[in-house]
N, C-alpha and C positions, 0 to 999 in steps of 0.2 A: 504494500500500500504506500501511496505518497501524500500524505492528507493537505502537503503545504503546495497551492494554486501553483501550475505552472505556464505562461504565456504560451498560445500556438506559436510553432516553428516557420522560421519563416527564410527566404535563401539558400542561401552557403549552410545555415545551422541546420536548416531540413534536409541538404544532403548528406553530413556530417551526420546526423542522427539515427536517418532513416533508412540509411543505404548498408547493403551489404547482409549476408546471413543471420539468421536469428536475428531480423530485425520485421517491425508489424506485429500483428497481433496475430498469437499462433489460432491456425482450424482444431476444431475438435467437434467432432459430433454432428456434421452437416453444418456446421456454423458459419458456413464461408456469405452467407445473405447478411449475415449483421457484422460480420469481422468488416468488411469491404464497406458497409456501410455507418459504422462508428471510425472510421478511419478517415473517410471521406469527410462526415459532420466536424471531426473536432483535430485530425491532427497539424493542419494548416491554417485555419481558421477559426474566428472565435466570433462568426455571426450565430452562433446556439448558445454560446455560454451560458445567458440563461435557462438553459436547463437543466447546468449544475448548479447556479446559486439562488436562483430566484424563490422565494416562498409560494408558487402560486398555491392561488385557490383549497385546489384539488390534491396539491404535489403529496406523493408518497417522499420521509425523507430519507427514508433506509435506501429507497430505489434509486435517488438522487447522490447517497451518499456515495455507493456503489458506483457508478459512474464517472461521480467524479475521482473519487480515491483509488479506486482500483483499476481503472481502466486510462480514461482520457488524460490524469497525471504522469502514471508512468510510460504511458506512448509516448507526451513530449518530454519526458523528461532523459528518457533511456534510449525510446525509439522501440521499446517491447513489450507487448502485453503477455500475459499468459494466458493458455488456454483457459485455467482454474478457475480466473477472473470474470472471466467473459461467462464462463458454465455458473458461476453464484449470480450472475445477473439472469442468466436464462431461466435458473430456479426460483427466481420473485418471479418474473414477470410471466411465470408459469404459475405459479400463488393469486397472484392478481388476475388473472386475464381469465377468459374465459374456453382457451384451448389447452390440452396437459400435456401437450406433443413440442413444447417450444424446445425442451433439453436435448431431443434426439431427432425432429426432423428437420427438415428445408421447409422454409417458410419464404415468403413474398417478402422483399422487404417493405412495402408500402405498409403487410400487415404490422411488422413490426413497429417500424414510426408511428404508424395511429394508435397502437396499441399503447407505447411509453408515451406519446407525447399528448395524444387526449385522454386517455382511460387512469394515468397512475402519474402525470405531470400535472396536467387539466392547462393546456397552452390551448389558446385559440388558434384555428386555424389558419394557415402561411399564403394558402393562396384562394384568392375567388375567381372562378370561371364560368364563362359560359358561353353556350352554343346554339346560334342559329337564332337569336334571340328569344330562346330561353329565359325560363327562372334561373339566376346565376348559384352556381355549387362550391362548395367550398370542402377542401382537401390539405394536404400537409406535405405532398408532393405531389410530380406529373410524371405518368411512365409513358415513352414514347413509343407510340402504335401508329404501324403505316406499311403499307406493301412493298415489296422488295422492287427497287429501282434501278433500274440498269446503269442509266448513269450516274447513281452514286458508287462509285468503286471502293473509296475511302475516304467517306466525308468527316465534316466533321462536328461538335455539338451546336453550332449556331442551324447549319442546313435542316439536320432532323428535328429539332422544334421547331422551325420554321415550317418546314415540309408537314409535321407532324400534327400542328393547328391546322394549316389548310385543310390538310385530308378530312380533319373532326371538326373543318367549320368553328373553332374554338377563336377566345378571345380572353385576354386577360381583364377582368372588370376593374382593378387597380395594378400600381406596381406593387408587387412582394417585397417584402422585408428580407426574404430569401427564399429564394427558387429553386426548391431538392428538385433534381432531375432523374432519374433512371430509365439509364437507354436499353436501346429495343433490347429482347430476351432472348437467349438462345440456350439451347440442351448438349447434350453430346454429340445430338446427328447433325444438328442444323444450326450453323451461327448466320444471323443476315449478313452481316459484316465481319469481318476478319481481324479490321482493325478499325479505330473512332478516334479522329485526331481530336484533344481537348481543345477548345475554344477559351482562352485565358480573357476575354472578355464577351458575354451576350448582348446584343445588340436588339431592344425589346420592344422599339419601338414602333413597328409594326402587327406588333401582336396586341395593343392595347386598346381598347373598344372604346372609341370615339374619341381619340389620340388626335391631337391636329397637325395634319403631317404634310411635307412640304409636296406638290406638284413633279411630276419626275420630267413632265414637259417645260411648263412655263415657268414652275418657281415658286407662284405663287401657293397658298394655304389650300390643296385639293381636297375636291365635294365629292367625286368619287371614287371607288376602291375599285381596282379589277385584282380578281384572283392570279 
């Protein structure tokens, strides 16, 4: 455990920490949907931190504590989690939740985020959408769903959100405080892509519903949209 706060890595310090054998948070037990995804949330950045410090509402603090001492500390502080760590978290939130299968099987990660971040945090949720002018929906991430495209070879995460609202008619009804992504899903047999160049910045302003966005002709504030 490291109970004393450590800042996300960032640079030079995040290769230095991160890199090289026995470093990340070890698998155990099908674990690899939340390893990848507590890695993702807190080893480089600290747009979640509140939900290791914040008192909400609802928050469980053992399940808080857990997070933050046992896991998200010593990733940046070592660059290692244990598998041990990560299995006493899957045992609350197997206590908590309302499935018994979290310590040994493969789970979705979306289940997982909605499960710690509404059910046993109580955080509102990160993003509001909606589609086709719809009643707008409100969620905690966005998994991208779309048909295999031939000219994307190896895109990267700006194309498939982009691509990914078009196909579902989606729109963001505000800007997010922060944007979980998970991209398209693949098994043993079939991966869509091979490989998914990161986008180190998303460009969103297309995707926000009634955004006033510049003319791609004349300049001026444009009245209509074409797909």
């Amino acid at each position: 455990q490291a109970p004393e706060s450590s800042p996300p890595l960032r640079n030079e310090a995040a290769v230095r920490v991160l890199r090289g054998r026995m470093k990340g948070i070890q698998g155990h037990c099908n674990s690899c949907y939340m390893d990848a995804a507590l890695f993702s949330l807190f080893s480089c950045t600290s747009v979640l931190d509140s939900m290791l410090f914040m008192p909400f509402p609802r928050c469980d603090r053992n399940v808080q504590g857990i997070l933050r001492d046992e896991i998200v500390n010593p990733l940046r502080r070592t660059g290692f989690v244990r598998a041990s760590s990560v299995m006493h978290l899957r045992e609350q939130l197997t206590d908590k939740g309302q499935c018994s299968s979290f310590t040994n099987a493969e789970k979705d990660p979306e289940e997982f985020l909605t499960l710690i971040m509404q059910q046993i945090l109580g955080i509102e949720p990160l993003l509001k959408l909606q589609s086709g002018g719809q009643k707008e929906q409100e969620c905690y991430c966005y998994q991208i769903f779309m048909d295999k495209q031939e000219d994307l070879v190896v895109p990267n995460v700006q194309q498939l959100v982009e691509r990914s609202f078009l196909s579902s008619d989606l729109k963001l009804v505000e800007i997010p405080s922060c944007f979980i992504i998970q991209m398209p899903r693949f098994g043993k047999e079939y991966k869509m892509f091979s490989k998914i160049i990161p986008s180190l910045e998303l460009d969103i302003t297309d995707l926000l519903l009634d955004s006033p966005r510049e003319c791609c002709l004349c300049g001026d504030v444009a009245t209509l949209e074409c797909s």
